[in-house]
N, C-alpha and C positions, 0 to 999 in steps of 0.2 A: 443405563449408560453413565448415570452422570457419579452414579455411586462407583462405579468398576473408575472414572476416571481418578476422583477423588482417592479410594484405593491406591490406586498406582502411583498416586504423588507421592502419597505418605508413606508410600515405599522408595521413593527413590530421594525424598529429604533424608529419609534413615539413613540410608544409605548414603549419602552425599557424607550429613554428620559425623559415620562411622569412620567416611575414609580422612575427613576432616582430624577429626580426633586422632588417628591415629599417626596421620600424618606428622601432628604439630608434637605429638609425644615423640617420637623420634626427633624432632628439632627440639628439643626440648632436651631432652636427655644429650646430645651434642653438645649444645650451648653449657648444659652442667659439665661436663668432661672438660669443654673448653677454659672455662672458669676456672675451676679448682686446678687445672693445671696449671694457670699464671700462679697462685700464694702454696706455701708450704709453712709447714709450722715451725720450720729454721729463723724465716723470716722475723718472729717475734722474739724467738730467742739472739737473735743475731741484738736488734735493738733492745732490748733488755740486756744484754752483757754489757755492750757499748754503753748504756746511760749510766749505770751502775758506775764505770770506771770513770766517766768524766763528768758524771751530778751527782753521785754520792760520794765520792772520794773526800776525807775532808782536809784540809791543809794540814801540815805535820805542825804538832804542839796545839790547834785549836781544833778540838773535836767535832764542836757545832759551824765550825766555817766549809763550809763545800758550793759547789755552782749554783745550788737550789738558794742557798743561803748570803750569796753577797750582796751587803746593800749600799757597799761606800767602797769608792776608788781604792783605798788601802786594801781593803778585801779582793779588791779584781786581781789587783797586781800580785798578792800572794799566793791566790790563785791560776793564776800566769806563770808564777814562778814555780810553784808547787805541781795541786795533781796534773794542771794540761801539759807540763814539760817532761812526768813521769811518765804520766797516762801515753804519749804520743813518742816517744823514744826509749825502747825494749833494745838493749843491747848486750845482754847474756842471757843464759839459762836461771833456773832456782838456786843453782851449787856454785854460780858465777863464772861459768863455761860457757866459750862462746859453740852457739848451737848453728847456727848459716853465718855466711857471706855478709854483713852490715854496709857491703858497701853500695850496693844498691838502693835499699830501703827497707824501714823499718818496718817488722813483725808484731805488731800489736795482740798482745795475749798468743804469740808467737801462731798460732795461724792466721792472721789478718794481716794482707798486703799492705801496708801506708803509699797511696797512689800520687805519684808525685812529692811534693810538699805542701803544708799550710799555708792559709791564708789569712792575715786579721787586717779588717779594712774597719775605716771609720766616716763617720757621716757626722760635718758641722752645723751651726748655724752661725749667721752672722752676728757679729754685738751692734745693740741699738735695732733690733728686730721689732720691739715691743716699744710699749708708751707707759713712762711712770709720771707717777699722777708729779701735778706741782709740787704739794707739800714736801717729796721725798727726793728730789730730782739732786740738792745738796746732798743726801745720805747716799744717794748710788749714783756713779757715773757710770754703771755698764749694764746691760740690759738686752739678756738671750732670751728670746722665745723658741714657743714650741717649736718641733722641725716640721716645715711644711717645703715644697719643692722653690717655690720663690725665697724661703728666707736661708737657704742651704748656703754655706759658706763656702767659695768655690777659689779661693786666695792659698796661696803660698804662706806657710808659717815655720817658727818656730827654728831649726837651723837650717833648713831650706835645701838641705843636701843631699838627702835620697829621696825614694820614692815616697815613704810616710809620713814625708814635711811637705810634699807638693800632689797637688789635686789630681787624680786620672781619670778620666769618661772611664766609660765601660766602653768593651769591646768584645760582650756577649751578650745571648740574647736571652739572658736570665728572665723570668719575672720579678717586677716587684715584690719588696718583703712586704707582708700587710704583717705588724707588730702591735702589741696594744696601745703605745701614742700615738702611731698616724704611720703613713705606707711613704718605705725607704726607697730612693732609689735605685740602681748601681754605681758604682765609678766609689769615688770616694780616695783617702789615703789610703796606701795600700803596701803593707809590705810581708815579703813570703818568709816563712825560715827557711834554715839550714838544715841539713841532711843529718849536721853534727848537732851534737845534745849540746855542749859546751858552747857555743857558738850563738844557738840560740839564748841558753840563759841569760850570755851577754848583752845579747839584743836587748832583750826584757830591761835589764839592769839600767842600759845607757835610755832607752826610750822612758822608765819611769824616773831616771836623776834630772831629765832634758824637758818633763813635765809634757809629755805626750799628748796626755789625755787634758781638756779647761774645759774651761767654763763653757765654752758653746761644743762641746762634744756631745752629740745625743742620741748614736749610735754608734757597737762594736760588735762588727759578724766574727766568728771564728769560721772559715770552714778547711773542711778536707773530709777525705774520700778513702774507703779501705775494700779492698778485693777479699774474699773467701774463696779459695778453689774448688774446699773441701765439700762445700753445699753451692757454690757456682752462685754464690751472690754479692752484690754491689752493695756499699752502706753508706751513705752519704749523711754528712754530719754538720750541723747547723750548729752553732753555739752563739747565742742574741743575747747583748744584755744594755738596754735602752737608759739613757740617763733623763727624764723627766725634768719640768722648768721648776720644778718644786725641791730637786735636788732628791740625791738616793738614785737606787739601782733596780731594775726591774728586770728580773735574768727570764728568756724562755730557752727551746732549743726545739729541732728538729729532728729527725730520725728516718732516713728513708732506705729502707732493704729494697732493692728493687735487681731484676732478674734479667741483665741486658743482654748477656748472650746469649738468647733463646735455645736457641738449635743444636744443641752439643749430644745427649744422648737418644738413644732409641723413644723413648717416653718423650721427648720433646719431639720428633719427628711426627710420632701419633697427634699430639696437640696440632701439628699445623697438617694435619689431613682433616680434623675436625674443624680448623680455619677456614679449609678449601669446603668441604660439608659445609658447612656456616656459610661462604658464601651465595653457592648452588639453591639454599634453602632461603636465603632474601632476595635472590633471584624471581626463583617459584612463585612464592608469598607475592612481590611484589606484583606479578600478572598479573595472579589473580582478584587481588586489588583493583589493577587499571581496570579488568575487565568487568568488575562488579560496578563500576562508579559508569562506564559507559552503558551498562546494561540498567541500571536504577535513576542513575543522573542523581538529582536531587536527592532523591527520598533516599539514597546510599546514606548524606549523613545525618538522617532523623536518631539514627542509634547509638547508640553511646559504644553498642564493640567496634562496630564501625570506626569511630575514634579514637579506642584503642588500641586497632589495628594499625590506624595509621603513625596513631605516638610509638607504637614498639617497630614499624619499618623505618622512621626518623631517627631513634635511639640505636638502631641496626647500623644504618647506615652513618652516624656520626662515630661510632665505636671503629666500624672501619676505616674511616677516612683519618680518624687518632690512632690506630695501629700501626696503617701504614706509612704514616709519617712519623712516627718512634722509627719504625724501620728503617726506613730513608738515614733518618738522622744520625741514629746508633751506626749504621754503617758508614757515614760520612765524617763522623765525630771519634769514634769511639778510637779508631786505631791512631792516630793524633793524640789526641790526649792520655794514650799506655804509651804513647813515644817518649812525652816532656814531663823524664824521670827529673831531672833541675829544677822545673818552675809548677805554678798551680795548675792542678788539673779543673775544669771547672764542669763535672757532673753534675750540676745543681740544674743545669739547664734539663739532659737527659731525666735525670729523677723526675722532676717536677712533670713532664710530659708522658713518665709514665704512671704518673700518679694518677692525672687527669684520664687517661685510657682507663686505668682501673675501675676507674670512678664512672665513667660512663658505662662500662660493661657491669659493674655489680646494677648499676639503674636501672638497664637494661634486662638483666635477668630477671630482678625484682617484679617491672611489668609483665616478664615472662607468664612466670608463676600466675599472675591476677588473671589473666588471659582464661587459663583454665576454668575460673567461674563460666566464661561463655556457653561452655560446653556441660557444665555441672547446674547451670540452670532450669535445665529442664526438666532436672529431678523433682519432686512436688516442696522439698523444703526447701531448696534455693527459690524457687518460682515467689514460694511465700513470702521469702524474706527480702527479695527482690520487689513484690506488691506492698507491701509493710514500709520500708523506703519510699515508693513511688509517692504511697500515700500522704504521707505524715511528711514528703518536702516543704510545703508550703507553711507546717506549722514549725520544722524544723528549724525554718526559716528566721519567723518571727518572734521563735524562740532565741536564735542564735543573736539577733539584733540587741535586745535585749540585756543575755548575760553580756553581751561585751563590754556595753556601756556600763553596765556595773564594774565588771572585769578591770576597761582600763582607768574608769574611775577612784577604784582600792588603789591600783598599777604607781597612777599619778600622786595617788596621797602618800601611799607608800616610798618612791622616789625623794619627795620633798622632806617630806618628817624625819626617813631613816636614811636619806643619801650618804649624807657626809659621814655617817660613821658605822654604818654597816658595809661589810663586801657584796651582798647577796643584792643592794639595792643600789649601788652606784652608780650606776646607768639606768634609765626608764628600762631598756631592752632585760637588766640584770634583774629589774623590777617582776618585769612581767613572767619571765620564766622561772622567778622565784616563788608567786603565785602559783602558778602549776606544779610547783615541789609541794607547797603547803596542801593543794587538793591533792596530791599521791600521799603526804606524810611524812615529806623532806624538809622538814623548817628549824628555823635556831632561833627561838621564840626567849630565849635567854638574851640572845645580842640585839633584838628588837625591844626586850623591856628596858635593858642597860642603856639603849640610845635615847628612849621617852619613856621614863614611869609610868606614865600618864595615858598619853596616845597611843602607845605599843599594845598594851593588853586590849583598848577600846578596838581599834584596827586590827587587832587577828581574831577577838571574839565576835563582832560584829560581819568579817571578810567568812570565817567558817559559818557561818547560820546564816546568810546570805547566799552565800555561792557553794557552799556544800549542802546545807540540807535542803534547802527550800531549789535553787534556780537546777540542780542535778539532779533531785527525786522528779521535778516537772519534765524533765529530760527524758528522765525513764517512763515516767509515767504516759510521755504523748508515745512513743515506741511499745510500751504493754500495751494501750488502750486500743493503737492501730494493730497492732501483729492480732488481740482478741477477734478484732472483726474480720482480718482477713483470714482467721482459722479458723471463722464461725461463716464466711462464702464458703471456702476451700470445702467444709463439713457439708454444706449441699449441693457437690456436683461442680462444685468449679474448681478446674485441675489444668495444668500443662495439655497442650495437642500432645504431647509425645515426652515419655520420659527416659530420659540415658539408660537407666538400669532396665527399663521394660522393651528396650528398643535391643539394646542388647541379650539380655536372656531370649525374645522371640528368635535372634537368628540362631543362637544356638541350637534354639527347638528341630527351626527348619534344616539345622542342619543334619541333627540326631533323627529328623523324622526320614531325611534321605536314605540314612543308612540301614535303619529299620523300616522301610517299606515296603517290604517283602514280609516281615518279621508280621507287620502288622495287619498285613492283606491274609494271612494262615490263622491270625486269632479270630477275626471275621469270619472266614469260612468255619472254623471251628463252633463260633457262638451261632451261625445261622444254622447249621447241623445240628448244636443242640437244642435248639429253640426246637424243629423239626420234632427231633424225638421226643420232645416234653408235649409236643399238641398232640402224637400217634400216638401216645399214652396215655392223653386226655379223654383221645376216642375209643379206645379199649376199655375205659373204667365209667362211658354210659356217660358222658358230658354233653351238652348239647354243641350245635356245632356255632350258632350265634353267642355262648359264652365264650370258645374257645378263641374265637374271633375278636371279641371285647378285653379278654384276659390279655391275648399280645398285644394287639392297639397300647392297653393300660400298660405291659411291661416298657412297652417303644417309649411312650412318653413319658413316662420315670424315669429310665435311663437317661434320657438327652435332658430332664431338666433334672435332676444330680450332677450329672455332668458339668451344666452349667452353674445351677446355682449352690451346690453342696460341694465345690471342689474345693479340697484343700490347698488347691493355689488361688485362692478368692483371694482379693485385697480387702483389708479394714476400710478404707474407706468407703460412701456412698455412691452407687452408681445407677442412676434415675431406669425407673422400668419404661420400655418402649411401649407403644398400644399393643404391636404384635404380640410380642411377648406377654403382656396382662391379658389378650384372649385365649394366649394357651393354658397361663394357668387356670385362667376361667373352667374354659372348656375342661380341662384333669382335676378341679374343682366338682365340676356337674359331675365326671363319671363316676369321681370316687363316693359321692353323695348316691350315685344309683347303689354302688356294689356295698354300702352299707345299709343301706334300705333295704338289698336283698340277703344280706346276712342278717340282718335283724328277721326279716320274715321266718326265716331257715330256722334261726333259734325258737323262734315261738313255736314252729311246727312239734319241733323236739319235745322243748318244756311242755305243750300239751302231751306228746305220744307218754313221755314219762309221769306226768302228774296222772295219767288214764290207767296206767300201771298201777 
């Protein structure tokens, strides 16, 4: 009884896992559909065209000056003047024909909508922000620090007359810009251009004679927004370029293709049935969840998929609640801002929110995927390599302790010795990720000896035979030494209860055995029929009836152990003999030792009757 129950479990865990497995592959395979339907490969070309024309472009007559390239006010403003006023106002064809209507707005690479107009705002500090030492206090009376939110200069300057001489809050709910000197605001000086090209140049003109940009200027956003019909995408465009207390220019820029009016064709409509799927299947998921944790309580989270489970229903469910507040927003937002063709449109808010959806749903998929080891472990090399882990944590551990402290010790030496005059070590954080280039093979061991003769060679020969040969072979080496011994358990008898691929091939058996068991019940009667005729034949040809008897016994129990232990569906590995089973062989052991003792007799009899001849 207790074997028949046992049996039936380990038929109905198969079974539970199968419908398990198959279930999450179908969410699974959704979730991919859903995904790949938000990005398309326009997306990258859209930002790659745009960068090109307004960071590669270089000013006319200076070849090496373009956005990538500015590093002094005189450079911005020719740049201002130059590609961003070419790049942003498209007002004929190739042959200088006009090709649309200009008077709405401008066509960028003549299929890109210009949404609205630009916007260039500016972010101050105050003078006397900072403390010069005594000695200098006669050489400087003015004194801008870094931009930080208390030292932000929030005064009326300059001729005080429009909006770019007087300070404006913000009255969006942008996020802050995080930039490389410190994270900006919103609000700031702020003025839009003009629709007209001419109008704006003038702008530029009167704003760099009127000295726009000083000494406590320490930030300048460019933005604006362009529509594609043609691929139904939004491109929202960032242009940063931060002025430092050290003086000089430090440009970045943004780029964001994003796909806000979902729902337009047939192929979109399918994405949001796989939404609606996608929801029904975290619905599901999630029950089964509640009901596990009331059914185990505790012992629910001793597991680690257990965990996983719950981190990919958490990521599930923040991915939706980021969707559909895009949603909400985009619909709230979106036809307002294609209204106000005059003024700036400010997409930056949209883009950015749906950047963050993106970015949870690739997270999300990502644990998708890991998920499927759950189900893959039970095959005998995941099990292993899953025991191999378990084992070697504790020394993984004391390993990991260890390299670190070597790690951030180079880290630290590294920062100080080559800060100031390497990029790669500017920052501790630049330090340590720079390290990790050097264990892949990314390093510029040229601009580390140029900073210290000396220290430089001692600090990378010392850092590689330290942490590449010696602290990474001990790595490997605790991972060989544990995987050896768990493949040398595994080699006597220790295996998974159950594995995927064996769990699987048996139903199919059962199931092919359904269909043939009729097929298989006529071979049987066939072989018992023959067996028949081969003993009636034995008694015609003077056999006794005690061999005849001994012969089929001996055929019976050959066949069942061929069957079992000669089949060519045996597995390689070991699988321990039960008692039962060692008394059968036993016992077909004994007989075959009789039926050779009576063939040996049988021959002797002969070899005399012939040697008497």
């Amino acid at each position: 009884a207790s074997k028949h129950k046992l049996h039936y479990r380990k038929e109905v865990e198969i079974t539970t896992t199968l419908q398990e497995l198959l279930l999450y592959f179908i969410f699974l395979i959704n979730l991919c559909i859903l995904t790949f339907g938000m990005v398309n490969p326009h997306m990258y070309y859209l930002n790659k065209v745009m960068s090109s024309l307004f960071l590669d472009t270089s000013v006319p007559g200076e070849e090496r000056t373009n956005f990538k390239s500015i590093r002094s006010i005189t450079d911005f403003w020719k740049f201002m003047e130059g590609p961003l006023l070419e790049g942003l106002y498209w007002d004929s064809w190739y042959n200088n024909q006009q090709l649309y209507n200009l008077k709405n707005s401008s066509r960028i690479y003549y299929e890109n909508i210009l949404l609205g107009v630009p916007r260039v705002r500016q972010l101050k500090v105050r003078n006397n922000t900072c403390k010069v030492y005594s000695s200098f206090q006669s050489l400087m009376s003015e004194c801008y620090g870094k931009y930080t939110s208390a030292n932000e200069d929030l005064s009326n300057f300059g001729l005080q007359i429009n909006t770019e001489w007087r300070y404006s809050t913000s009255n969006t709910n942008s996020p802050w810009h995080w930039g490389f000197l410190g994270v900006y605001r919103n609000g700031g000086y702020i003025f839009t251009l003009s629709k007209s090209k001419s109008e704006t140049k003038n702008k530029f003109i009167d704003l760099r004679l009127n000295s726009w940009i000083t000494r406590g200027t320490r930030v300048i956003f460019i933005d604006f927004s362009l529509y594609n019909a043609n691929v139904n995408l939004f491109c929202i465009i960032r242009l940063v370029a931060e002025f430092p207390a050290t003086g000089g220019i430090l440009t970045s820029w943004q780029f964001y293709s994003v796909k806000l009016l979902r729902y337009v064709s047939y192929y979109d409509y399918f994405i949001a049935s796989c939404e609606i799927t996608f929801c029904i299947f975290l619905f599901v998921f999630t029950t089964q969840e509640v009901k596990k944790i009331k059914e185990f309580k505790s012992a629910y989270f001793k597991s680690i998929w257990n965990w996983l489970e719950l981190l990919l229903l958490l990521l599930c469910f923040v991915a939706v609640s980021f969707n559909t507040y895009c949603n909400v927003q985009i619909f709230l937002l979106l036809g307002e801002l294609l209204e106000s063709t005059e003024q700036y449109s400010d997409f930056y808010f949209l883009a950015c929110w749906h950047i963050y959806y993106n970015n949870i749903i690739a997270i999300t998929i990502f644990f998708a995927w890991i998920k499927i080891f759950k189900f893959i472990s039970f095959n005998k090399t995941m099990s292993q390599l899953s025991s191999t882990l378990s084992r070697c944590i504790k020394d993984i551990v004391g390993f990991a302790i260890m390299f670190f402290i070597i790690f951030f010790a180079y880290a630290q030496l590294g920062f100080l010795i080559f800060g100031s005059q390497v990029d790669d070590f500017s920052t501790f954080q630049n330090s340590i990720f720079a390290q990790f280039r050097i264990v892949l093979g990314d390093f510029n061991f040229a601009g580390i000896q140029q900073a210290n003769p000396i220290l430089g060679p001692i600090y990378f020969i010392t850092f590689i035979f330290f942490v590449f040969f010696v602290l990474l072979n001990m790595f490997l080496a605790i991972i060989n030494d544990t995987y050896s011994e768990v493949k040398a358990d595994y080699s006597i008898g220790r295996r998974p209860d159950f594995e995927l691929g064996k769990m699987i091939k048996q139903s199919y058996k059962n199931v092919l055995e359904k269909f043939r068991l009729k097929k298989a019940r006529k071979d049987e009667d066939k072989k018992t029929k023959g067996s028949g005729d081969l003993a009636e034949q034995a008694r015609r040809e003077g056999f006794d009836e005690n061999e005849i008897q001994k012969a089929e016994q001996m055929k019976k129990w050959k066949e069942r152990l061929e069957k079992k232990y000669y089949s060519t569906e045996i597995q390689d590995d070991y699988q321990p003999v039960t008692q039962e089973e060692f008394r059968e062989l036993f016992l077909y052991a004994v007989e075959l030792e009789k039926e050779l003792h009576y063939i040996n007799l049988k021959l002797n009899q002969v070899m005399r009757k012939v040697s008497a001849l």
